[in-house]
mmJSON file of the N, C-alpha and C atoms, coordinates in Angstrom:
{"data_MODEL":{"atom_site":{
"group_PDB":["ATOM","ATOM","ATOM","ATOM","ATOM","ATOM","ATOM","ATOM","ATOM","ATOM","ATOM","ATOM","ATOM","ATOM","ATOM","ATOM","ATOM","ATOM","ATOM","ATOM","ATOM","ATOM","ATOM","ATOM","ATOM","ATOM","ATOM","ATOM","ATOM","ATOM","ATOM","ATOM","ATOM","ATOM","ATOM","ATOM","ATOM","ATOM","ATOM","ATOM","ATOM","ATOM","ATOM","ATOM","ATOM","ATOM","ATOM","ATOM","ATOM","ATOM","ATOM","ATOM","ATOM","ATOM","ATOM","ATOM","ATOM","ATOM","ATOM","ATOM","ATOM","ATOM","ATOM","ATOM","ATOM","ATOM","ATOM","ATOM","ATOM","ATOM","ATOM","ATOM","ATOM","ATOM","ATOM","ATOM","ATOM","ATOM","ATOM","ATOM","ATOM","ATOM","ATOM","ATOM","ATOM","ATOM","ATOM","ATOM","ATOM","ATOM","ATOM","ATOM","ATOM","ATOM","ATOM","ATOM","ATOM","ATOM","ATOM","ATOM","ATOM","ATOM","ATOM","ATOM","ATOM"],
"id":[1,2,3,4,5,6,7,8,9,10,11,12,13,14,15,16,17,18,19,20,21,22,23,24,25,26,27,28,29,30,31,32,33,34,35,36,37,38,39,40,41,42,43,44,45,46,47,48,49,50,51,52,53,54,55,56,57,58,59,60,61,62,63,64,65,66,67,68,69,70,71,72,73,74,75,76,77,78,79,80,81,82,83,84,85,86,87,88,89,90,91,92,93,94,95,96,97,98,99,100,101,102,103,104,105],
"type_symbol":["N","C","C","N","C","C","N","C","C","N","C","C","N","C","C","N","C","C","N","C","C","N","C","C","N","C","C","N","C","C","N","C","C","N","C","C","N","C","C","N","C","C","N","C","C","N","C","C","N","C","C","N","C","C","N","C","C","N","C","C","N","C","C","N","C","C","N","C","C","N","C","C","N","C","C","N","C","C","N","C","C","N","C","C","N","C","C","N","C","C","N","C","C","N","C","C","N","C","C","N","C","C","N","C","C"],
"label_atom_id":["N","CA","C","N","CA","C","N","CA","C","N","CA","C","N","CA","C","N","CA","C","N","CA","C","N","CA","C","N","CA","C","N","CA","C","N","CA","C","N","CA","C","N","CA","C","N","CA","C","N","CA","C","N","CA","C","N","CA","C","N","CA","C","N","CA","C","N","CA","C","N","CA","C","N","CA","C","N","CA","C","N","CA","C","N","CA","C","N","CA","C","N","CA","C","N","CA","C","N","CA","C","N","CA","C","N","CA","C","N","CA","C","N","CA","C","N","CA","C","N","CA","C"],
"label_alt_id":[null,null,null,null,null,null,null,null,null,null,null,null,null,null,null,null,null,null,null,null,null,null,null,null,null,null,null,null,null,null,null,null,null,null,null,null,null,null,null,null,null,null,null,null,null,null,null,null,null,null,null,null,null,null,null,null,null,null,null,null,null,null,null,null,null,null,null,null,null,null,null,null,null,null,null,null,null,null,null,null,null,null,null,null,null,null,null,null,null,null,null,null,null,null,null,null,null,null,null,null,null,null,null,null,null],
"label_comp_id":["UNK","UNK","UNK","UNK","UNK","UNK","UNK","UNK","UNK","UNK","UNK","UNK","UNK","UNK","UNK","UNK","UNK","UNK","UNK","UNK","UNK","UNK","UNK","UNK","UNK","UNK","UNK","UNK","UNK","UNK","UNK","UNK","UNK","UNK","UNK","UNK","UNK","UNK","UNK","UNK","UNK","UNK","UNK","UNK","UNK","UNK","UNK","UNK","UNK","UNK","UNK","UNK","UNK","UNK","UNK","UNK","UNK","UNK","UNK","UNK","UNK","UNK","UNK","UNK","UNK","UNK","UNK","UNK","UNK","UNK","UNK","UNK","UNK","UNK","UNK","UNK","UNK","UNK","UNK","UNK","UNK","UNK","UNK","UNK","UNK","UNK","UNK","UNK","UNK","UNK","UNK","UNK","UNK","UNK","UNK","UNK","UNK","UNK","UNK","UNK","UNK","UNK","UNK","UNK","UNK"],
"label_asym_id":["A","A","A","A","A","A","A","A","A","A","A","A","A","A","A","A","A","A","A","A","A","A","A","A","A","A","A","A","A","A","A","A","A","A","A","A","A","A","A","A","A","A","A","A","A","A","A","A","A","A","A","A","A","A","A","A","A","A","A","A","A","A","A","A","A","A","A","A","A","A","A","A","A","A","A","A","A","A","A","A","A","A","A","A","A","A","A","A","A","A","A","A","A","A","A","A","A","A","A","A","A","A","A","A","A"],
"label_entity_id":["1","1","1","1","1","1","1","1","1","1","1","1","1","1","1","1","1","1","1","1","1","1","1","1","1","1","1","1","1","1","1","1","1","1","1","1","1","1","1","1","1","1","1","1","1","1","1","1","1","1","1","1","1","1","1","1","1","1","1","1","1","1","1","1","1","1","1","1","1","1","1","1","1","1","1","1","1","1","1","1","1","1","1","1","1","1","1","1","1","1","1","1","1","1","1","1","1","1","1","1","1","1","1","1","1"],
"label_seq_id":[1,1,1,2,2,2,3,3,3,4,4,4,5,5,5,6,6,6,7,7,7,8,8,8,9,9,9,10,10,10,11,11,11,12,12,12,13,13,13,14,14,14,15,15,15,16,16,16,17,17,17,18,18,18,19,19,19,20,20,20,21,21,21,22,22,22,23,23,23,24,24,24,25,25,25,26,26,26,27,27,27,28,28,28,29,29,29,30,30,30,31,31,31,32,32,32,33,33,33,34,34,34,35,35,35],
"pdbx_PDB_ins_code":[null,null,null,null,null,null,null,null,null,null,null,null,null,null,null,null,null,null,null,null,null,null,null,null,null,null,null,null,null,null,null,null,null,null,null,null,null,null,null,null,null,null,null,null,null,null,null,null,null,null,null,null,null,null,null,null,null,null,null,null,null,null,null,null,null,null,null,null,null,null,null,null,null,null,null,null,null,null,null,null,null,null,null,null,null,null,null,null,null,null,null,null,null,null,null,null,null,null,null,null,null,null,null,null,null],
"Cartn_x":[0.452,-0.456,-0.054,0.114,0.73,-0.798,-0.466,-1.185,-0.721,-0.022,0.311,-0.59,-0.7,-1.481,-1.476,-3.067,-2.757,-2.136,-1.222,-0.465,-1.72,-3.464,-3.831,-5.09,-4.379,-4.61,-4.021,-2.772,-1.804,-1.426,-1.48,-0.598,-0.249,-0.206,0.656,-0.121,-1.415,-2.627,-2.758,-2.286,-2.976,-1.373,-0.68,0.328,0.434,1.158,1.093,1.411,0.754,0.575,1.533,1.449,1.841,2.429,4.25,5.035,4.295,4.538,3.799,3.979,2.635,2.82,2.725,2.711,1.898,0.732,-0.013,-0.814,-0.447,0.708,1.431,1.867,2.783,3.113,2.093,1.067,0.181,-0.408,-0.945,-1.576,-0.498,0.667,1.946,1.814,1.703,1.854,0.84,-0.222,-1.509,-1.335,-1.23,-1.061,0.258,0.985,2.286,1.546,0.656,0.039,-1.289,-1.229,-2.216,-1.856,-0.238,0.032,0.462],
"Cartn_y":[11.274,10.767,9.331,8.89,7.581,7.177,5.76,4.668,3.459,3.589,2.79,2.208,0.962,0.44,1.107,0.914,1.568,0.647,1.543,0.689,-0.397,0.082,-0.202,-1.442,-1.648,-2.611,-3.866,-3.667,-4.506,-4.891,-6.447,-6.862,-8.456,-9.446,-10.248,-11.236,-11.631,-11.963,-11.834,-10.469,-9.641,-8.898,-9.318,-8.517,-8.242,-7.427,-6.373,-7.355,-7.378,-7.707,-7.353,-6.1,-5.088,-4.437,-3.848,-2.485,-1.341,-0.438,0.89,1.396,1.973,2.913,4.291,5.273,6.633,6.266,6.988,7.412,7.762,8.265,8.518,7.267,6.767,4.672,4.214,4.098,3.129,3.305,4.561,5.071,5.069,4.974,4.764,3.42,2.525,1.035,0.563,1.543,1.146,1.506,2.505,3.176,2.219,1.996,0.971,-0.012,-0.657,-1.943,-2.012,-0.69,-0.545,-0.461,-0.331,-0.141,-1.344],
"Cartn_z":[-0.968,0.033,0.345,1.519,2.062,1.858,1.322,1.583,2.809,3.928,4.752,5.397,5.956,6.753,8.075,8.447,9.883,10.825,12.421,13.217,14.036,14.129,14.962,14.231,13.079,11.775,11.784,12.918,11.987,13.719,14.412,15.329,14.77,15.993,15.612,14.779,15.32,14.23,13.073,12.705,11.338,11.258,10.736,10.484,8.558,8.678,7.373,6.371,4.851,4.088,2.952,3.002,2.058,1.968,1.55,1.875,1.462,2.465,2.179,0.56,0.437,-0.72,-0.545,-1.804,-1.944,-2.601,-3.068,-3.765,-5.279,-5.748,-6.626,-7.225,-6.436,-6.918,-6.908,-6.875,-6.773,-8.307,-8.748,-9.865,-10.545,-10.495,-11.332,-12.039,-11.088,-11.504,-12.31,-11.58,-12.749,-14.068,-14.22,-15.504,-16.268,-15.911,-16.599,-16.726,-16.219,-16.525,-18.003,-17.996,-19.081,-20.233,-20.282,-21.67,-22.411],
"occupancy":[1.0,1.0,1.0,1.0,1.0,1.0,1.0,1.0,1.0,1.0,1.0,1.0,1.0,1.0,1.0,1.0,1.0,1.0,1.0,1.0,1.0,1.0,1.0,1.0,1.0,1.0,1.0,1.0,1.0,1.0,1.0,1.0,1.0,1.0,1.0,1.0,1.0,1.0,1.0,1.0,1.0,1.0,1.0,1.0,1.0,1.0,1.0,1.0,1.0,1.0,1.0,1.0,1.0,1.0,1.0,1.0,1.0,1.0,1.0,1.0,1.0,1.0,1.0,1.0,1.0,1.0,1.0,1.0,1.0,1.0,1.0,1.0,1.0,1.0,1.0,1.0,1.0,1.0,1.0,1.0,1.0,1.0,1.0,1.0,1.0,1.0,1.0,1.0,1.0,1.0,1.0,1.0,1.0,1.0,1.0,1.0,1.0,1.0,1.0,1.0,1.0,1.0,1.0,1.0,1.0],
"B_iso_or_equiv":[0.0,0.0,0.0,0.0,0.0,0.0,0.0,0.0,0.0,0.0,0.0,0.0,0.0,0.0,0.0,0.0,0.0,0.0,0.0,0.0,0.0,0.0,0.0,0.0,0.0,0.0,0.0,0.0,0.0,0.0,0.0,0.0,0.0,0.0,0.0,0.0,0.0,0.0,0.0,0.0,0.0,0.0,0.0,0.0,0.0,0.0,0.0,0.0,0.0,0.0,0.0,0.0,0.0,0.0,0.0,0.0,0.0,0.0,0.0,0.0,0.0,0.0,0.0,0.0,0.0,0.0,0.0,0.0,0.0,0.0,0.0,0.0,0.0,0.0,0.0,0.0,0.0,0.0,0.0,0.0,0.0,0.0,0.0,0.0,0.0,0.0,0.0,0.0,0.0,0.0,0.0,0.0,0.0,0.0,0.0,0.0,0.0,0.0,0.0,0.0,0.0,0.0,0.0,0.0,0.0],
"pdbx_formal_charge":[null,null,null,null,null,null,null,null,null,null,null,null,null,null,null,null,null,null,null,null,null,null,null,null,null,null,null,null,null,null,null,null,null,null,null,null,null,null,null,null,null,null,null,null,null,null,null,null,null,null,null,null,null,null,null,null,null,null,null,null,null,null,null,null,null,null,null,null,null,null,null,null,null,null,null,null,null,null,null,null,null,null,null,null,null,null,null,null,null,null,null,null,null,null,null,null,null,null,null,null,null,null,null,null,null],
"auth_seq_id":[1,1,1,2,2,2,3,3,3,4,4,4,5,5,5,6,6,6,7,7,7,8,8,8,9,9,9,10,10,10,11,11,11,12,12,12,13,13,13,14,14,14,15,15,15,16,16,16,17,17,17,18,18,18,19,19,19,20,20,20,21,21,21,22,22,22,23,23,23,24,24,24,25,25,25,26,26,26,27,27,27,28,28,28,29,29,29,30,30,30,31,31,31,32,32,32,33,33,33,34,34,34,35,35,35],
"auth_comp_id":["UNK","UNK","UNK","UNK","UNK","UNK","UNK","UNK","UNK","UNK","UNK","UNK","UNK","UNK","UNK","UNK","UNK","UNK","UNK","UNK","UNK","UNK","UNK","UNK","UNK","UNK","UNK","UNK","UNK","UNK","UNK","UNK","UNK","UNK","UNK","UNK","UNK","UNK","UNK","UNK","UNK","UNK","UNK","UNK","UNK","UNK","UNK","UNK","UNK","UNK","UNK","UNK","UNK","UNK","UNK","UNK","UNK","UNK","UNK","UNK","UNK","UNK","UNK","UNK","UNK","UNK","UNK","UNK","UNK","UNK","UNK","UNK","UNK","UNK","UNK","UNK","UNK","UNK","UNK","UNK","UNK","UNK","UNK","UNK","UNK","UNK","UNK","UNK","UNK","UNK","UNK","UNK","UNK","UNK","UNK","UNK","UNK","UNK","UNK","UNK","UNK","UNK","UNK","UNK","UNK"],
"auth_asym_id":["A","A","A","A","A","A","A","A","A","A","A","A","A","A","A","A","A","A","A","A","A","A","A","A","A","A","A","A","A","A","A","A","A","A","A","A","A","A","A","A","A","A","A","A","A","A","A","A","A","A","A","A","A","A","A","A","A","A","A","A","A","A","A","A","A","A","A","A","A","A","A","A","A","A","A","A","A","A","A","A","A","A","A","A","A","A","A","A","A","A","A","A","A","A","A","A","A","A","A","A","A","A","A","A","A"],
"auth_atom_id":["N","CA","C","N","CA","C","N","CA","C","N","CA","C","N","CA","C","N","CA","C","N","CA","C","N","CA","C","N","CA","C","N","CA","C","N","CA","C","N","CA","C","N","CA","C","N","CA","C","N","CA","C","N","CA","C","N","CA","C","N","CA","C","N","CA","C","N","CA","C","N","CA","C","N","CA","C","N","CA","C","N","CA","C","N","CA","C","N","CA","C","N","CA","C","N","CA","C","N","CA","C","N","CA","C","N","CA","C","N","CA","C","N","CA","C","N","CA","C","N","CA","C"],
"pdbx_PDB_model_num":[1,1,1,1,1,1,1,1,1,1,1,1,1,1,1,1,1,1,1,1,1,1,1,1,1,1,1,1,1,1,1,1,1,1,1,1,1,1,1,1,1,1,1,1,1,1,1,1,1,1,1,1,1,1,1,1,1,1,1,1,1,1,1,1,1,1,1,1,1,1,1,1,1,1,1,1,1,1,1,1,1,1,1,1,1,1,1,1,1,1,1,1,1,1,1,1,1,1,1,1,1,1,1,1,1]
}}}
């Protein structure tokens, strides 16, 4: 499951923060951080 920002989220104001994730990497990284 993409976690991407939406396109209609993001212009020149508010531009992206963050490289896309999944859903999978995200709960990945968490879990590595717990140990």
């Amino acid at each position: 499951m993409s976690l991407a920002s939406l396109d209609s989220c993001i212009d020149a104001e508010h531009p992206k923060a963050y490289e896309d994730y999944t859903a999978g990497q995200y709960l990945d990284e968490r879990l590595r951080e717990s140990d």
